[in-house]
N, C-alpha and C positions, 0 to 999 in steps of 0.2 A: 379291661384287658382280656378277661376270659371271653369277650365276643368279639373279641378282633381275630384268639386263636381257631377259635369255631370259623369264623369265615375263613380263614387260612386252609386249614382241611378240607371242607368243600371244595375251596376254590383246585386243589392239590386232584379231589377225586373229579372232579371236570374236567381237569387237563387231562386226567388218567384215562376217562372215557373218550375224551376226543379222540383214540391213538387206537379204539378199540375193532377188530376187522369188520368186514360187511354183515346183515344178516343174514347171505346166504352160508355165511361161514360159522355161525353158532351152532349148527349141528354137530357139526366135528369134538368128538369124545375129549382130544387132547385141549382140545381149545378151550371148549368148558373149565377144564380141569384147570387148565395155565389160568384162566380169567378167574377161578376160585381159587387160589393160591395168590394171586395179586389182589385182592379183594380181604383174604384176611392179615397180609402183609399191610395192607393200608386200614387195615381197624386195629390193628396191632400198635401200627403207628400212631392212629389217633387216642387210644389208651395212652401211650405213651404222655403224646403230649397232653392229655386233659388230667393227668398226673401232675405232669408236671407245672402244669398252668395252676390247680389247686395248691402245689407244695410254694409254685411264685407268691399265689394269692396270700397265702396261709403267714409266709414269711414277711411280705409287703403289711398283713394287718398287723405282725409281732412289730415292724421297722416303725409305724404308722404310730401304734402304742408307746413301744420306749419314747419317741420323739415327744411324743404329748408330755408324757411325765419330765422330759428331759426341758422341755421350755415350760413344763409348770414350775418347776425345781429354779430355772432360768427366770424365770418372772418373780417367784421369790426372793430369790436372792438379789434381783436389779432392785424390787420394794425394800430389802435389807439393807442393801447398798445404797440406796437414796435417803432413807433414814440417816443410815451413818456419817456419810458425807453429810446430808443438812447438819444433825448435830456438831459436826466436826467443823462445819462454817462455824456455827453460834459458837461454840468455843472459843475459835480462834476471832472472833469478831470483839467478842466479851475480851479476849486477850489484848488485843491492839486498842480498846478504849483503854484497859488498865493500863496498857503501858502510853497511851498518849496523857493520859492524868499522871502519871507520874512524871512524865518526859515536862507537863506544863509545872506540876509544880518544882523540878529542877529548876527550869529557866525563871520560875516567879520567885526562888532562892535566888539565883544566879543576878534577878535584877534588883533583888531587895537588898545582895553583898555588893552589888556594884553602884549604886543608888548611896549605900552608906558611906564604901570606899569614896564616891565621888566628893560625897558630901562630906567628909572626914578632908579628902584632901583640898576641897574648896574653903572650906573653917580655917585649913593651913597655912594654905595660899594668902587668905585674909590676913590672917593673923602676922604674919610673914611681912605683909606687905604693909600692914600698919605699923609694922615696928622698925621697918625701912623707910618710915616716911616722918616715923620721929625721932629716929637719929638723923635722919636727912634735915630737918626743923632743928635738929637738939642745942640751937645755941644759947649762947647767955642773954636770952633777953625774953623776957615774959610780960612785958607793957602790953597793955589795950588801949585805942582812942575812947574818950568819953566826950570829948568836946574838942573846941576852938577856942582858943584863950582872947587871940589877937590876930590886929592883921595891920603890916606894915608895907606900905608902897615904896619902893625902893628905885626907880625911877617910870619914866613915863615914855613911850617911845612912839613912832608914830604909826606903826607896823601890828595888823589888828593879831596876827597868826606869830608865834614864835617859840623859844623855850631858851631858858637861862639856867645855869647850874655852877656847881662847883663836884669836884672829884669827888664819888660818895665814902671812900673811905682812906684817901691821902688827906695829910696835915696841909698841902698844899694849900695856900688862900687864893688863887688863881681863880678866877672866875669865868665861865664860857658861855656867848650868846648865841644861839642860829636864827639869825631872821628869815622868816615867811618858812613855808611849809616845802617849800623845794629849794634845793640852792645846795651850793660846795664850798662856802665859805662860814669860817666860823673866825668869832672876834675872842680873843685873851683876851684879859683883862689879871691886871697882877692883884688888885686884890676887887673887894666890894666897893670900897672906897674911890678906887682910881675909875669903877664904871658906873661910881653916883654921878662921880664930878667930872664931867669932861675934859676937862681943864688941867685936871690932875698927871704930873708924869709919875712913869712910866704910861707913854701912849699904849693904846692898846697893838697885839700883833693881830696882824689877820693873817689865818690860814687857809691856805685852797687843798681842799682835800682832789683825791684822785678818782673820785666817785661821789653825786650828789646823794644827798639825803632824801626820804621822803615823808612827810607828816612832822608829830612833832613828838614825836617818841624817843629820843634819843637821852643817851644815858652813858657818863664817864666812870670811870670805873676803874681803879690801880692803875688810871695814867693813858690806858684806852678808853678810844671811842666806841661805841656798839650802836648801829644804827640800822634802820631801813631802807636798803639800795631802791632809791630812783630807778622806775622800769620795769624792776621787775614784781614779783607776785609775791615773794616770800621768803626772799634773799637778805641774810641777815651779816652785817659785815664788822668784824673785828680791827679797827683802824690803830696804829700805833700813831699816835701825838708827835712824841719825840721824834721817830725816821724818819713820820710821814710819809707810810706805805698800810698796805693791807698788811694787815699780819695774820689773819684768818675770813673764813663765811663759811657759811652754815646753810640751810635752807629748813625751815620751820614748818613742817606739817600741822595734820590736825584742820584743815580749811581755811590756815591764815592767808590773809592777803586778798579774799575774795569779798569781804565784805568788811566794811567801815568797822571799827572796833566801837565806835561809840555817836552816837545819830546827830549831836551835834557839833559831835568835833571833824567836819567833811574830809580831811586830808590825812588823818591817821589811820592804817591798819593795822600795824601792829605797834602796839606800844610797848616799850621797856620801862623797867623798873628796877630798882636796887632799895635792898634792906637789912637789916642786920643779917640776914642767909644766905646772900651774894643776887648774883641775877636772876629777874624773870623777865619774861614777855607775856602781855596779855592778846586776845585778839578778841575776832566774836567769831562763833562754830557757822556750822553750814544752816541756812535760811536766812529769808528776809529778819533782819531783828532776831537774829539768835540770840544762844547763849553766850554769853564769855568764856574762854576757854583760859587757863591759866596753867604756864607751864616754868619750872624750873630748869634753869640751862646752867651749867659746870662752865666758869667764863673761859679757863683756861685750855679748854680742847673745843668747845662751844658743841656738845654734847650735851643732850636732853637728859635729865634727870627724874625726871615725871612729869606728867600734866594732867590735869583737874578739870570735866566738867562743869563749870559752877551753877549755881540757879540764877545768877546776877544777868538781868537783859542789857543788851546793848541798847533798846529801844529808850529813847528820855535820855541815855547817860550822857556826858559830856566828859569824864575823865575819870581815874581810878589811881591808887596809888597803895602799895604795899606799905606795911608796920608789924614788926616781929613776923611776921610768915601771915599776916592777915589780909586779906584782900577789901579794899572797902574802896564802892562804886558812888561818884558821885552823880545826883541826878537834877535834873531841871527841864522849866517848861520852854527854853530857850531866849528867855525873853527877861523881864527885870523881877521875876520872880522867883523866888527861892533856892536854894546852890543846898541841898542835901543830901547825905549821905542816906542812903535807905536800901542796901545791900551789904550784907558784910557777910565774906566766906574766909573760914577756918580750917584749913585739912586736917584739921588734929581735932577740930571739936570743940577744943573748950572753950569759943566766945558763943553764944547763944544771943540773936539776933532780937530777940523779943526781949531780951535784958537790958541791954543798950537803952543811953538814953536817947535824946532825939539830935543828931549832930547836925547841926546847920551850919554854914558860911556867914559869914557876914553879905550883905546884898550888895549885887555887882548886874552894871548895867548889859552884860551882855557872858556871852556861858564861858568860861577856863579853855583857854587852847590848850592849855600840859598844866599838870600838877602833879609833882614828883616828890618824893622824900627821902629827904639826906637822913641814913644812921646818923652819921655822925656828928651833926648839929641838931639833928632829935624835932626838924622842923620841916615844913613842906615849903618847895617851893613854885610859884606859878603865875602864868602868863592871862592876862584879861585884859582883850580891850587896850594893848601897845601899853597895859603899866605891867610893872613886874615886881611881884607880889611875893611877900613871907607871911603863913601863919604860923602861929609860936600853936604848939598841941598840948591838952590837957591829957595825962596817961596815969593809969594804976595798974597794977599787976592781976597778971591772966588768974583765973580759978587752976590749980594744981590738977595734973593729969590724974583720974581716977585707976 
């Protein structure tokens, strides 16, 4: 800065001299004198400014200093302020694990109260629902099968597929045939007698129902019929006798109707039953050779009342037949060897399968289209091979609910 002002002056006393007269005119006394008078007017001036170029300097090195001190002061403090803020991260860093470890062990409470809640309320639910399923059973009958006592042929017919019954729980002695596994006629018969002996009057009535049946699952019941509608899938029909009209239907979930109930009986899917606890239907669940699936129906609205996965396979069986709320499957190799019972399910528990002794049939030349069981004569009844069959049942009393 101070040699920019130095060439400044020069440059000031050049121009001064450019303007200055000829040399024949420096003689002249006045003119001397005028040119020494601008001469010390212009050192005067450069005093001036080399003054004041010093006092610029002098204050530029004071402006030059505070500055240095002022970003040393500045640099300290941005190092004090970096400090502070780092530590002031760690804190709050240290602060949001604590409160994420707190926030986890809420929710590890939160799942361990609702984990108990669940489980509290499923123990409920169970508990709930086993005591609805033995007052739903609670009747008066606690017999177990043990055996087969007998077996009585009660006639012979020529029809290898069928089912013959009586009311399961009217006094009625009325007796009803359906023959083959499809058809819409069913034969009375006034009692057992009049359809040993052909011969016998009262001839039998035939009745043509207003809908065919299908399989051989069908089951009378306080004077209706309850059968499997021919055609369709799952359609369960409530027949009154007497009008001879539908009086209800239902349709049967759970996979009925999609697969045989039983491997070698070909034309039934869902089979009915009646026991001293009013109606069920058996079927098989979903897959080739499922399970059985067993469900109680209220006959009077033909409303489901429960239903029961069983372990009993359809695969081997040929028929099933309820006894006090027990379910027991019978099994064979389809051919003239053995008619045994080697499944039996309990919803209440208290038969134990490995207790049991070993129930067998008596040997029959070909496997049971239907085997049903009357409460009310405490006996089964069943189709083999166009004869039609009574076994009389050996029974003792269940083990008491613990």
């Amino acid at each position: 800065m101070m040699l920019a002002l130095r060439r400044a002056c020069i440059f000031r006393a050049l121009v001064f001299m450019a303007f200055l007269p000829p040399p024949q005119c420096a003689q002249d006394p006045a003119m001397v004198h005028y040119i020494y008078q601008r001469f010390q007017v212009l050192e005067q001036g450069l005093q001036k400014c080399t003054q004041a170029t010093r006092a610029y300097i002098q204050d530029f090195q004071e402006f030059s200093k505070n500055i240095s001190t002022m970003l040393g002061r500045c640099h300290t403090y941005t190092s004090e302020y970096k400090s502070a803020v780092h530590n002031l991260a760690l804190r709050v860093e240290r602060a949001q694990r604590e409160i994420d470890y707190l926030e986890y062990l809420r929710e590890a409470d939160l799942c361990v109260e609702s984990e108990d809640k669940m489980l509290a309320e499923k123990l409920v639910q169970e508990a709930e629902e086993e005591e609805r399923i033995r007052t739903l059973l609670n009747a008066s009958c606690d017999n177990m099968l043990i055996g087969i006592k007998s077996l009585k042929i009660v006639k012979k017919t020529m029809d290898t597929d069928g089912s013959w019954m009586k009311d399961a729980v009217s006094d009625s002695p009325k007796v009803y045939v359906f023959i083959g596994s499809r058809n819409n006629t069913v034969w009375e018969f006034a009692n057992i007698r009049a359809f040993m002996e052909d011969s016998t009057k009262p001839a039998p009535r035939k009745l043509i129902l207003t809908h065919s049946w299908q399989g051989t699952g069908q089951v009378i019941y306080k004077g209706f019929l309850f059968f499997h509608s021919q055609g369709t899938l799952n359609e369960i029909i409530k027949y009154n006798l007497q009008k001879r009209i539908v009086e209800d239907r239902m349709l049967l979930f759970g996979g009925a109707g999609r697969a045989l109930a039983y491997q070698h009986s070909p034309s039934t899917y869902i089979d009915l039953a009646v026991d001293e606890h009013g109606l069920w239907a058996i079927h098989s669940g979903p897959g080739i050779h499922g399970h059985l699936v067993l469900t109680k129906i209220e006959p009077d609205t033909l409303g489901v009342e429960h239903s029961w996965d069983t372990p009993c396979r359809s695969q081997d069986a040929e028929a099933s037949f309820l006894l006090c709320g027990v379910l027991y499957v019978v099994y064979s190799s389809g051919g003239q060897g053995a008619h045994r019972i080697t499944c039996v399910y309990d919803p209440l528990g208290t038969i134990i399968e490995e207790n049991l002794p070993n129930l067998f049939f008596p040997r029959r030349p070909r496997s049971h289209s239907m085997i049903h069981y009357n409460p009310r004569d405490k006996q089964l009844y069943a189709w083999n091979d166009g004869n039609q069959i009574i076994y009389k049942l050996q029974t003792k009393r269940k083990q008491p609910l613990q």
